[in-house]
C-alpha positions in Angstrom: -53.9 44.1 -0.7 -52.6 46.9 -3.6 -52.3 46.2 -6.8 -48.7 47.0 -6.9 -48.2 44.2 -4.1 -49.8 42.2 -6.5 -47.5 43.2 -9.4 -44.4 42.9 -7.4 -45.4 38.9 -6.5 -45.8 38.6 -10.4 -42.1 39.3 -11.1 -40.8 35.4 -11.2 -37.3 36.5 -10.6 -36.4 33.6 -8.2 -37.8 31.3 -10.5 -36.4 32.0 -13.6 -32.9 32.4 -11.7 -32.0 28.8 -11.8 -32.9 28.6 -15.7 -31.0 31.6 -16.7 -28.1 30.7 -14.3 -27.9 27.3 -16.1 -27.7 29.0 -19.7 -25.4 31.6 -19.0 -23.4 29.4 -16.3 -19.8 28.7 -17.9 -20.5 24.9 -18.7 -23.1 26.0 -21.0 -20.7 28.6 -22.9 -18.2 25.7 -23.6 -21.0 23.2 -24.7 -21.4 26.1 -27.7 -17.6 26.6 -28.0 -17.7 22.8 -28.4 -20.1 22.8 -31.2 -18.7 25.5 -32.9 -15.2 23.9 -33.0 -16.9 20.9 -34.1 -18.8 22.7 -37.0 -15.4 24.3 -38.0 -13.2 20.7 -37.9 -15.8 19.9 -40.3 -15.5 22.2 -42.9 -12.3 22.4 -42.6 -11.4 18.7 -43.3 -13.5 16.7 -45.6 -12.1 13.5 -42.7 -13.2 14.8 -39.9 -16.8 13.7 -39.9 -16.1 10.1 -40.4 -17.1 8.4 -37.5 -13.6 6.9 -37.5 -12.1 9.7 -37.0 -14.1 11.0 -34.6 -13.4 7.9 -32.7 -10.1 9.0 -33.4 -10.1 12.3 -32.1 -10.9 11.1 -28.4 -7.6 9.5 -27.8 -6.6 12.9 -28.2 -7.8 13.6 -24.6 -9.4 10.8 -22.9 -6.1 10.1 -20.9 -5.1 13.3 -20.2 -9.3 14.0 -19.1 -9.0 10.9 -16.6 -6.1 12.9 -14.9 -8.2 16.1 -15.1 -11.1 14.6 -13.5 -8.8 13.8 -10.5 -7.0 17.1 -10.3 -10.1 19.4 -10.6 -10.5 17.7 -7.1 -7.4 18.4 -5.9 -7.2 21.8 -7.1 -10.8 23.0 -5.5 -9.1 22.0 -2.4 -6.3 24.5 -3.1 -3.7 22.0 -3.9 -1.8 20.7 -7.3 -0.3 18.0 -9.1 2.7 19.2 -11.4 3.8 15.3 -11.1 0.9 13.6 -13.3 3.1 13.0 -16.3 5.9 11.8 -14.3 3.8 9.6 -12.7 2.8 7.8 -16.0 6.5 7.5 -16.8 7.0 5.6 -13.8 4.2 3.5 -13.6 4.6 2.9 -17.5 8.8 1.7 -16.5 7.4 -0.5 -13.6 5.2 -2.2 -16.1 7.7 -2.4 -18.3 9.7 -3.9 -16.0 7.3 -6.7 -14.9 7.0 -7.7 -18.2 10.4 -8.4 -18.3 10.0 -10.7 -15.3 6.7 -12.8 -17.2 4.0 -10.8 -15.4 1.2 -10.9 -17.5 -2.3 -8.6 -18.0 -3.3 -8.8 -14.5 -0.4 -8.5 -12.7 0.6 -5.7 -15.0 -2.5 -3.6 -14.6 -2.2 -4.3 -10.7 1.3 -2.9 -10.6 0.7 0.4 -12.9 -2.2 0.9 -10.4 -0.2 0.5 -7.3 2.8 2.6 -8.3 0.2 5.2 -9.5 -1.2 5.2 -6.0 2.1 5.0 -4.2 3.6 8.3 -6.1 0.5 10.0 -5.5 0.6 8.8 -1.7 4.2 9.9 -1.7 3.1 14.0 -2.8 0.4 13.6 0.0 2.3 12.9 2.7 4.8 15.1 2.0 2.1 18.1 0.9 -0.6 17.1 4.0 1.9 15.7 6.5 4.7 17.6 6.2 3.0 20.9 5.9 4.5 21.5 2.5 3.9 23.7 -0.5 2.2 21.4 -3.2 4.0 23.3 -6.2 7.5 22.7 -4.9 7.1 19.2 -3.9 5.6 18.1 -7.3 7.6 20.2 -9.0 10.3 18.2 -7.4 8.8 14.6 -7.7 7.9 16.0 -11.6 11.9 15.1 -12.1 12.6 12.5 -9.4 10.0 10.0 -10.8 10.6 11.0 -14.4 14.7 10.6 -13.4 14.1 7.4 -12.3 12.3 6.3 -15.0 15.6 7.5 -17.3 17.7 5.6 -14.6 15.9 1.8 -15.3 15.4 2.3 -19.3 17.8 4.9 -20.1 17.6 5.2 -24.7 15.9 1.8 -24.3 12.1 0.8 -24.7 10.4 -2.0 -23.3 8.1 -3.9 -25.8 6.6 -7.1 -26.6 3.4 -6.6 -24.3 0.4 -9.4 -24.2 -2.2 -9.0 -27.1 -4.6 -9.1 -23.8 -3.0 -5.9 -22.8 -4.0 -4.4 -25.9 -7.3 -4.1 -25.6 -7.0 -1.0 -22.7 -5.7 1.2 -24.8 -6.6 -0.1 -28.4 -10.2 -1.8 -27.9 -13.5 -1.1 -28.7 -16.7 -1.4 -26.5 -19.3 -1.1 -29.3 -18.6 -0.4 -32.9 -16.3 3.2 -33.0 -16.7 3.5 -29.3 -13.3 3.2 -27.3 -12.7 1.3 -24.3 -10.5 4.3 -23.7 -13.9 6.6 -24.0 -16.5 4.6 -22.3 -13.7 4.6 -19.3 -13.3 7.8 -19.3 -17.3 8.7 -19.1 -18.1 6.3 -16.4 -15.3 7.8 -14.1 -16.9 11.0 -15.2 -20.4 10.4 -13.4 -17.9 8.9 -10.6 -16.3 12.2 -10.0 -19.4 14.1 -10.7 -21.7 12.4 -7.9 -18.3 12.4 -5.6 -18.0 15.7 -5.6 -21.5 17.3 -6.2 -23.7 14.8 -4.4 -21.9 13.7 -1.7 -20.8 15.4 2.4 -16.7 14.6 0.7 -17.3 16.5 -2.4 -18.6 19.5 -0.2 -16.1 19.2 2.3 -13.2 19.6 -0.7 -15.0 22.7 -1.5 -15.2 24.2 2.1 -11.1 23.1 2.3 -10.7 25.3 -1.0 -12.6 28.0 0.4 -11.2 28.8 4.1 -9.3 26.1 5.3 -8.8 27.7 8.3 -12.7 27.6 9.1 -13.2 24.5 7.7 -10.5 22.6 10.1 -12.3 24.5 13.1 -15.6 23.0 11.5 -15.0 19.6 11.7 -13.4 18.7 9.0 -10.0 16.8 8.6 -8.4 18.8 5.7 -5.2 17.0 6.0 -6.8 14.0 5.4 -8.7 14.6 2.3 -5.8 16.1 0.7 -4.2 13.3 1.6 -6.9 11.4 -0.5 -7.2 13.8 -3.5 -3.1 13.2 -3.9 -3.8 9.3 -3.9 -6.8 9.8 -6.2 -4.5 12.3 -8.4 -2.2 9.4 -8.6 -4.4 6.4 -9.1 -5.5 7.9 -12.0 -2.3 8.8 -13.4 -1.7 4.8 -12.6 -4.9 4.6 -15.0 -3.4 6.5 -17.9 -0.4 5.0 -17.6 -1.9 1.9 -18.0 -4.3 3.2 -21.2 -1.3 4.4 -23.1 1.3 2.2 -22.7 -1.3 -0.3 -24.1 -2.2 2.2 -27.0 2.1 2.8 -27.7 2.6 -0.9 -27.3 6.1 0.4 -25.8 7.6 1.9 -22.8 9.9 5.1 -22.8 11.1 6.9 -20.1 9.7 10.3 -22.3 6.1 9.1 -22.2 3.3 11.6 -21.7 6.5 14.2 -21.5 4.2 17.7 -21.4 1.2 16.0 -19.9 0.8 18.3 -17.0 0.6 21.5 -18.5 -2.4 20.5 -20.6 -4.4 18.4 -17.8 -4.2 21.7 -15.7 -5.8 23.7 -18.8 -8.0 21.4 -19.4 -9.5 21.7 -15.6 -8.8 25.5 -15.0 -10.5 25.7 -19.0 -13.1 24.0 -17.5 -13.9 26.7 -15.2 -11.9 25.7 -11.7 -10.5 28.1 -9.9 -6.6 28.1 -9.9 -6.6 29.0 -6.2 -9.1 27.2 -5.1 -13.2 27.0 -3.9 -15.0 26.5 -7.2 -15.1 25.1 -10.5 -17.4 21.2 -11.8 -17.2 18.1 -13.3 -19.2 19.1 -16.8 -16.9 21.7 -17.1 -13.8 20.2 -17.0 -15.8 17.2 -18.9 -16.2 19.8 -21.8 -13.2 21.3 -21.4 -11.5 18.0 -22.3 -13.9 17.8 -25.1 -13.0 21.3 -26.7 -9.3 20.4 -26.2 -9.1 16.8 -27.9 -11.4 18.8 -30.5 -8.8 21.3 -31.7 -5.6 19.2 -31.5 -7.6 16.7 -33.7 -8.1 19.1 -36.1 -4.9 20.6 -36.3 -3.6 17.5 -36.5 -5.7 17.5 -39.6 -4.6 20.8 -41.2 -0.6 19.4 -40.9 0.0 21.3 -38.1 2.8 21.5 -36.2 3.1 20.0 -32.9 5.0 23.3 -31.5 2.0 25.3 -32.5 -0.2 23.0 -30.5 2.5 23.7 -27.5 1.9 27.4 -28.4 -1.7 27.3 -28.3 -2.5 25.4 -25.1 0.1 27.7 -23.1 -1.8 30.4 -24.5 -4.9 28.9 -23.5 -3.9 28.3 -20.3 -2.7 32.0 -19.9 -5.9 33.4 -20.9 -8.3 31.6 -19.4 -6.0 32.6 -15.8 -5.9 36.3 -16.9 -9.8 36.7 -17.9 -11.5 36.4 -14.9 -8.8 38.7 -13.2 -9.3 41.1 -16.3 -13.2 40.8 -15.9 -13.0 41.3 -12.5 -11.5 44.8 -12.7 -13.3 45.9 -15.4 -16.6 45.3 -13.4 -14.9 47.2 -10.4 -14.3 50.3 -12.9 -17.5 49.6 -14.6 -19.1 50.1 -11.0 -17.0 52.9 -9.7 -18.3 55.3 -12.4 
C-alpha cells in the first residue's frame, strides 16, 4: 500500500460532515440570531431580564407557534393554510356561544376542539377531495369562517367565562413557567418525532417532493393532506382555546392578522414555501426569534404598524434569499 493511499484514508471528510453540517445547518444560525436578539432586548430595556417578563414575552408567540408547528407539516407536503386565524374566530364564537347556553370548562374546550377540527376537515376535503388549489380555497374559507363569526356576534363580545377556563390561557405550570409554554413544548417533541422519526413524517416529505412519484410509490397523498388540514385545524381549535382564555372575551376580530405571521414563522424557520424540506427546531426557533423581537419592541413603545411592517418584511426576505443565493452561486460557478 502507498503512502498517499494512506494519506488519502486520513482525510476524515465523511466524518466531520455531520458535525459541520449540524453547525452551519440553518437551525444553528437562528439559535445565534436568537441569542443575539436576546443580548440586545437586554440592553435595550432595563425590564426585559426579569424573569417576569420573559415569561411574558412567550405569549407573544406560543399560540401563533402551536399553529406553526402544524402548518410546517402541511406546507412540506406543498399545501397551505391561509384560514388559521379565521379558524380561531370561529372556534373562539362557538365557545362563546356555548357559554351562553351554561356549558362549562369541559364542554367548552370539547367544542373549540371540534369546530377547530371540522374547519380544518372542511379545507381538506375541498383541497384533497376536490382536487383544489389550497391558496384559493383558504383564501376563501379565511372570510367565510371569519364572516360567520361577524354574523353570530356582530360589535358584541361574549364574556363572563369560568375562572376554570382561566387557567389555559392565564396559568402557570411551575413558578414563571406558562401553561401556555409548557403546551406549546410538549406538542413540539410531538411534531418533531411525527415528522422526523416516523414512515408518516417521511411520507409528508416524499408528497412535498414529487407527488407524482410518491402516489405511484405507495403512498396515499390525498389522504395525508387530508390529515395535515385536520391537524392545521385542531390546532387552530387549540389556540383558539389558549387565547380566548388569556382575553377572557370573544370578538369576531380575534387573532385578525394571525396567518401572515404563522407562515413567517415556519418559512423563517427554514421550510420551503413550495414544498420538500424544512424541521421542527427550526420553526421552534423561529417562533422564538419572533416572540423575541415583538417583545422588545413592545418594550421600546413601538408601534404596532411597525411590527406589521417588519414581519411582512421578514417574510419577504426570508422568500427572496434563497432565490437570490441561488443565482448568485449559479454566477459564482459560471465564471
Amino acid at each position: 500500500m502507498s503512502d498517499e493511499t494512506v494519506q488519502a484514508r486520513n482525510i476524515p471528510d465523511r466524518l466531520d460532515s455531520p458535525v459541520r453540517a449540524a453547525i452551519f445547518s440553518w437551525p444553528s444560525l437562528l439559535l445565534l440570531v436568537a441569542v443575539v436578539i436576546f443580548i440586545i432586548n437586554s440592553f435595550a430595556s432595563p425590564y426585559f431580564l426579569n424573569p417576569w417578563s420573559i415569561s411574558d414575552a412567550t405569549f407573544n408567540f406560543t399560540e401563533k407557534a402551536i399553529i406553526a408547528l402544524a402548518m410546517a407539516l402541511l406546507i412540506i407536503s406543498g399545501e397551505i393554510d391561509l384560514s388559521v386565524a379565521a379558524i380561531i374566530a370561529l372556534c373562539s364564537t362557538m365557545m362563546g356561544l356555548a357559554l351562553q347556553f351554561g356549558v362549562d370548562t369541559p364542554g367548552l374546550v370539547a367544542i373549540g376542539l371540534l369546530t377547530g377540527l371540522v374547519c380544518g376537515a372542511f379545507n381538506g376535503g375541498l383541497v384533497a377531495g376536490l382536487g383544489l388549489p389550497s391558496i384559493v380555497v383558504t383564501i376563501g374559507t379565511m372570510s367565510f369562517f371569519r364572516g360567520l363569526s361577524f354574523i353570530v356576534l356582530g360589535d358584541q363580545a361574549f364574556k363572563g367565562y369560568p375562572q376554570s377556563f382561566a387557567f389555559f390561557g392565564q396559568g402557570y405550570v411551575w413558578w414563571v413557567v406558562s401553561f401556555e409554554f409548557t403546551l406549546f413544548l410538549v406538542l413540539a417533541v410531538i411534531f418533531y418525532i411525527v415528522l422526523h422519526r416516523t414512515s408518516f413524517g417521511r411520507r409528508v416529505y416524499a408528497i412535498g417532493n414529487n407527488p407524482v412519484a410518491a402516489r405511484f410509490s405507495g403512498v396515499r397523498v390525498q389522504r395525508i393532506k387530508f390529515i395535515l388540514f385536520c391537524l392545521t385545524g385542531l390546532m387552530s381549535g387549540v389556540a383558539a382555546i389558549l387565547l380566548t382564555s388569556r382575553l377572557a372575551s370573544t370578538r369576531p376580530s380575534i387573532a385578525f392578522g394571525w396567518e401572515l405571521e404563522v407562515v413567517t414563522m415556519v418559512v423563517l424557520g427554514g421550510v420551503a414555501i413550495l414544498g420538500g424540506a424544512g424541521s421542527i427546531p427550526g420553526v421552534v426557533l423561529a417562533a422564538i426569534i419572533m416572540g423575541l423581537v415583538t417583545f422588545g419592541l413592545g418594550l421600546l413603545n413601538v408601534p404596532g404598524i411597525v411590527m406589521s411592517i417588519f414581519i411582512g418584511a421578514l417574510l419577504i426576505g426570508v422568500i427572496a434569499l434563497p432565490v437570490l443565493l441561488g443565482r448568485l452561486r449559479t454566477r459564482l460557478s459560471k465564471n
